[in-house]
N, C-alpha and C positions, 0 to 999 in steps of 0.2 A: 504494500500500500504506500502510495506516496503519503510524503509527510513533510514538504518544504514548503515555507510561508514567509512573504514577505510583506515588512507592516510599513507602511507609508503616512506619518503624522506628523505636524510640526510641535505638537502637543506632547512633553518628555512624561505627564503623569497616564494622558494616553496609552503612550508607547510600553512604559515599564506594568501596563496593570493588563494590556494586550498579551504582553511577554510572559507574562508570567501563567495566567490562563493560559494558553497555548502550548507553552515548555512542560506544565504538570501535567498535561493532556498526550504529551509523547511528540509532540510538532519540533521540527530543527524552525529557530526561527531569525531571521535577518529583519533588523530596523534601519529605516534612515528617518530624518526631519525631515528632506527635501524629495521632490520628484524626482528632480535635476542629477540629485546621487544617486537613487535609485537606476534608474535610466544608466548610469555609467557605469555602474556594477553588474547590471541583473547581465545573467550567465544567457547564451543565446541555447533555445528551444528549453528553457527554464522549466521542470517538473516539479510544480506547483501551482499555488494559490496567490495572488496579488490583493492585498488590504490596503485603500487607500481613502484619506481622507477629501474631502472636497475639495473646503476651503482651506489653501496653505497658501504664504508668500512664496512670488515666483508664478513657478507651473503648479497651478489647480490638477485635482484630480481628474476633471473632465477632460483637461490638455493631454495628460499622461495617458487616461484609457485611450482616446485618440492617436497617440507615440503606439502604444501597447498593439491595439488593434492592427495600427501599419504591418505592423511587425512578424504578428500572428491575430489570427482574427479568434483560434480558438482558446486562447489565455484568459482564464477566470479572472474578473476582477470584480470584488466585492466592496461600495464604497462607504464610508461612514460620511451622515448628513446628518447637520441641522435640522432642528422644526422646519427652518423656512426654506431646506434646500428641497425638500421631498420632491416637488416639480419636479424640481430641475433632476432630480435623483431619476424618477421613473422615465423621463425622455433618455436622460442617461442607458436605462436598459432596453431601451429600444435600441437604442445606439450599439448595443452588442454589450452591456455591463452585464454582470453576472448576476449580481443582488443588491441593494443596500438595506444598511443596519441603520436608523433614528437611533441618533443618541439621547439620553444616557441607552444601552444595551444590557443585557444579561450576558453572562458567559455561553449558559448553555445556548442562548438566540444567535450566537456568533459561533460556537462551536458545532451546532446543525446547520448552518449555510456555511461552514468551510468544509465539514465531511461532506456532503453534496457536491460541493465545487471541485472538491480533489479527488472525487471518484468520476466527472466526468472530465477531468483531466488525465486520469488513467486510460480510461477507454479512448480519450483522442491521440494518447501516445501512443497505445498499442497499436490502431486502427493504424497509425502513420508505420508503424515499427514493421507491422505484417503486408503493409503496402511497397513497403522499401523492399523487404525480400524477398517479393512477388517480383519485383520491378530488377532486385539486381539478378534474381533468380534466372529470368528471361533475357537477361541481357549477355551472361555468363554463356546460359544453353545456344546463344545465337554469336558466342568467342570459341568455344570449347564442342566445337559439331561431333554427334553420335549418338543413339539410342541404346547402345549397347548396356548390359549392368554396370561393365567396368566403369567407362563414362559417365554413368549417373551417378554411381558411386564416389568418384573423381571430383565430380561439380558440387556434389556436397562436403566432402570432404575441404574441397578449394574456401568452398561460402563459412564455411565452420574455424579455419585457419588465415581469413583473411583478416578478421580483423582483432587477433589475437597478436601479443607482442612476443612471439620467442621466433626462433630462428626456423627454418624447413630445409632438410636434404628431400630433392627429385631424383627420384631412381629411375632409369629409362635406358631404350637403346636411342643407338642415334638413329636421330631425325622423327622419335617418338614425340616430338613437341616439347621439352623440358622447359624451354623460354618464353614459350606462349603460357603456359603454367604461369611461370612464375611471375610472366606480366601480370595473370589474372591474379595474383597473391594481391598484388601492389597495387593495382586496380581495382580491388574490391576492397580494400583494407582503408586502415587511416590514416596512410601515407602515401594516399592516391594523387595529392597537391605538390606533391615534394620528388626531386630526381630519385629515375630508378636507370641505374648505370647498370651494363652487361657489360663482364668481362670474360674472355675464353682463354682459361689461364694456359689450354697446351699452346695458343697462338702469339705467345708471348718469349721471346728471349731469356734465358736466363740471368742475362747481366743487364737488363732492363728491367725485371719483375720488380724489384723493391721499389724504383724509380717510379715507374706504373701507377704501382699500389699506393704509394707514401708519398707523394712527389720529392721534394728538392729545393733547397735553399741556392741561389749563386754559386757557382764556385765549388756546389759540394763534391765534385767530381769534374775529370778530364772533359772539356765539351756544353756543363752542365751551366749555361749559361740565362742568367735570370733566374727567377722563383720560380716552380712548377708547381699547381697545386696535383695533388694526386689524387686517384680513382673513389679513391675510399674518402677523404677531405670533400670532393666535390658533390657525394652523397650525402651529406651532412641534413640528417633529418627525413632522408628518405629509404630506400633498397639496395641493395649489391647483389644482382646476380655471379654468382659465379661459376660460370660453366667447366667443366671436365675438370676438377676439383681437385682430381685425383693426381693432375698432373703438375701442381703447385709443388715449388722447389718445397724440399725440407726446411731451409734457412728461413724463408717467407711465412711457413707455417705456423712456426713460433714467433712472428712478429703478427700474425694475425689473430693468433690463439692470446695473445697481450692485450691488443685493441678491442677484440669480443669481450675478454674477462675486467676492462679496466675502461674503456668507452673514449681512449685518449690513444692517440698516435701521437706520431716524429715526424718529421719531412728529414730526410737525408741532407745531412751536415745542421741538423738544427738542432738546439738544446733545449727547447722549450716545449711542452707537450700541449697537442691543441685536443678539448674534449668533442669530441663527435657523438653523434644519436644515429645509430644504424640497424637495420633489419641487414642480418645478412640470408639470403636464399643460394643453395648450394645445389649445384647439378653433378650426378656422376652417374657412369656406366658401370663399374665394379664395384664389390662389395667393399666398403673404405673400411672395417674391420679387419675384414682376411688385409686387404693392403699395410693396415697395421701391424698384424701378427708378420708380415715378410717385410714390414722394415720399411716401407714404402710411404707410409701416412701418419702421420702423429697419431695415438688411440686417445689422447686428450682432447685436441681437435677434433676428431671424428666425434665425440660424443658431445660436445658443443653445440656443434653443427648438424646433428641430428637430434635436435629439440621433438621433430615430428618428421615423420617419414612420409612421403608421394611416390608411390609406382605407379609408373606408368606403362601398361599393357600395351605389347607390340601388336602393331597392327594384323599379324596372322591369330593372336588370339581374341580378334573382336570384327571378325570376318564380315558382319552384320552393318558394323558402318560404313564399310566401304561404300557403296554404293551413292550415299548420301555426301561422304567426303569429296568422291570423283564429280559428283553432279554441281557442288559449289565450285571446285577447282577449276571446273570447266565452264563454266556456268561468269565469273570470276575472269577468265582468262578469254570468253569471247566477248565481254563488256569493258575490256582496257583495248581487245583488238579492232571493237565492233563489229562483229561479226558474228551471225548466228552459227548456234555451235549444234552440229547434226542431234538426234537421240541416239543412244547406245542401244545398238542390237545386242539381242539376248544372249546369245552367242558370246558376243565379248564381255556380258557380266559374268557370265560363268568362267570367262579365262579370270578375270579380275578376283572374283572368288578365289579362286584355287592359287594365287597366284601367293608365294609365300610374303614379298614384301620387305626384302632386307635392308632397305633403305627405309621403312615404316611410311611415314607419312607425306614425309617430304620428297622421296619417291614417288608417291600417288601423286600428287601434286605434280610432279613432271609428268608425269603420263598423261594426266588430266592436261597438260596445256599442248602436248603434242597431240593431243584428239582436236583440241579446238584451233589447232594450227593447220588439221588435215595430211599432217603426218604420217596418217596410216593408224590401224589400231592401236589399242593401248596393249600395251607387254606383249607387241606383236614378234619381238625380238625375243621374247621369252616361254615359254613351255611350262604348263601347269605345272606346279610343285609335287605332282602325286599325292593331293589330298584324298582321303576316303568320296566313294562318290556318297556314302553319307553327309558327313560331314559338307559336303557341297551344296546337297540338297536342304540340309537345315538351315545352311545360312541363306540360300535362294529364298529358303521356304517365308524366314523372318522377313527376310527382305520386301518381300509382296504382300506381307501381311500389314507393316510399318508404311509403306505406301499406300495401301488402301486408306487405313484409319486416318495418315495424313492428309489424304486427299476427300475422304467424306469427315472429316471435322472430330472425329472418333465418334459418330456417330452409328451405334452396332449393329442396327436395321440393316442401313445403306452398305456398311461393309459384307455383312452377311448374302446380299443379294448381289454386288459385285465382283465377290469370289466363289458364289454359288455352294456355301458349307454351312450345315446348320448351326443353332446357336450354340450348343453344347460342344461339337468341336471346334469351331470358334475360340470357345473360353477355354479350353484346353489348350490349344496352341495359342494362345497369347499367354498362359501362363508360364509356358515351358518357356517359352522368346521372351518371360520377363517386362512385356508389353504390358500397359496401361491404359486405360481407354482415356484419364483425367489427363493423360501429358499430350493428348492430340485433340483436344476440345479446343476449339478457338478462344484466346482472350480477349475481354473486351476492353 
């Protein structure tokens, strides 16, 4: 239950006999005298109550609910009037006021229109809280494409971890998407305003990585001319991806395993340490433990850096998205060329199915732009993987099932009669596919 109040009176015997009724009652509660202070302190989407008197020098309370309203129109504000403000009081709650109290008042007449007031400020916060994660929900599913479980799995996992402050290792092969992840970290998190810097530490020198990472005072080195701020310095307040993690010198490791444990680096040749605010997110393809136990990886580091764990599922084990990924990629790739991009014969999703994917996504993604280039088929250079013709057919199977519902709105009539299966198997085979009929109803 909320329980924040803030009392607005220029009257200090007011203020302290408000304060005090309120605070035995279980309420945290904040005084000013003035509006003016009010207004310069109150916290932005404020979970609470607002008490404000009328008449005060300065801004009146009727100026303030008008400030208040701009702001948010659904912020309770309950006002204390005079005998002769009452008028003025009740156009007030036309005006969007919440209540007012005639003084003198009772506790309990003030203490039943604040429980009132703070339970429809409950419901206006939740209402907004379940809106926001409908909204990032949808927004996420239209970054992160695939119906598969892994990927739903994924996208909640991502919503659940984004806007938590500890660190994330992504486990993946390459090209399984580890940086589109951890864009979505950063992107969904509360450091979406602030730099998110990708660094791919195999692509870096080893007699440049400290340099990189830390930058550089003048002079700190042969060539090292001017200040350099560095990678990690220039995130200051927002993310650090770091890709292939694994590949980070040992010397560097313990100069970053300092800056996670201590929130302050060095710039090479400098003596003075600057404090930094950082989310760091780590990508690798090996398991950084085993890399430890052979001497490869710090196991201090590693376990830093694995605050929370992201796998991410190679595209041969979620067969089922393909389809969907190819149809953007392509989709995508004849709208940068202008050019309308054929449909895929059935033929070629079945090669696409079977097809194993060792380049995972970013693979598909070339294939898909070579079909809208006219190229030639997709993995026409390639020969089914020798998947089970089982296994081919479940993912076909999902696949036209996930189309259908997409295309009639998950509406289970319309699917039933344009796959010609009764309802019972139907609901069988979307439970086996892990299909839902609520993730393909249109939103409004």
């Amino acid at each position: 239950m909320l329980n924040s109040v803030i009392v607005v009176d220029d009257e200090a015997s007011i203020r302290t006999a408000v304060e005090q009724w309120l605070s035995l009652s279980g309420f945290n509660v904040q005084l000013f005298a003035r509006a003016e202070e009010c207004l310069a302190h109150l916290p932005r989407h404020f979970p609470g109550v607002i008490i404000s008197d009328v008449r005060m020098p300065g801004m009146g309370g009727l100026q303030l609910l008008e400030r208040l309203q701009a702001d948010d129109p659904d912020l309770p504000v309950i006002l204390l009037t005079g005998h002769g403000d009452v008028p003025m009081a009740v156009e007030a709650m036309r005006s969007g006021a919440y209540d007012f109290l005639e003084k003198p008042f009772t506790p309990q007449h003030l203490l039943g229109s604040l429980r009132r007031a703070l339970e429809k400020r409950q419901l206006v916060l939740e209402n907004r809280r379940l809106h926001q994660q409908a909204d990032l929900k949808s927004r996420l599913e239209a970054t992160l494409l695939g119906m598969s479980q892994g990927l739903q799995q994924l996208r909640r996992q991502v919503l659940e971890l984004a806007g938590l402050p500890v660190n994330v290792l992504i486990r993946g092969e390459t090209g399984s998407g580890k940086e589109r992840v951890a864009r979505c970290l950063h992107d969904f998190g509360l450091r979406a305003d602030k730099p998110f810097v990708a660094l791919n530490c195999a692509a870096i020198p080893e007699a440049l990585f400290e340099a990189e990472l830390f930058g550089h005072e003048s002079g700190a080195f042969t060539g090292a001319q001017g200040k350099r701020i560095g990678k990690l310095e220039f995130a200051n307040g927002g993310t650090v991806f770091l890709d292939e993690i694994e590949s980070m010198p040992l010397a560097q490791q313990a100069k970053l395993l300092r800056v996670i444990q201590e929130q302050k680096l060095e710039r090479l040749g400098a003596n003075q340490s600057i404090s930094v605010d950082l989310r760091i997110i780590a990508a690798t393809k090996p398991d950084l433990l085993e890399e430890a136990r052979a001497g490869r990886f710090r196991e201090d580091l590693a376990y830093r850096l694995n605050v929370a764990e992201l796998r991410l599922a190679p595209l041969r084990e979620r067969r089922e998205d393909i389809p969907l990924l190819f149809e953007h990629f392509s989709r995508a790739a004849g709208e940068k060329l202008g050019r309308q991009v054929p449909a895929l014969p059935g033929a070629q999703l079945a090669q696409l199915l079977a097809h194993d994917w060792p380049g995972n996504v970013r693979e598909l993604a070339n294939a898909a732009e070579r079909h809208a280039l006219g190229l030639g088929a997709p993995n026409s250079e390639v020969a089914p993987a020798g998947q089970s013709l089982v296994a081919q057919m479940e993912a076909f199977e999902a696949q036209c099932l996930r189309a259908a519902l997409r295309q009639h709105g998950g509406e289970i009539k319309a699917v039933m009669e344009a796959l010609q299966v009764p309802r019972r198997t139907l609901n069988e085979k979307m439970q086996r596919h892990g299909l839902l009929r609520e993730d393909f109803v249109a939103r409004g």
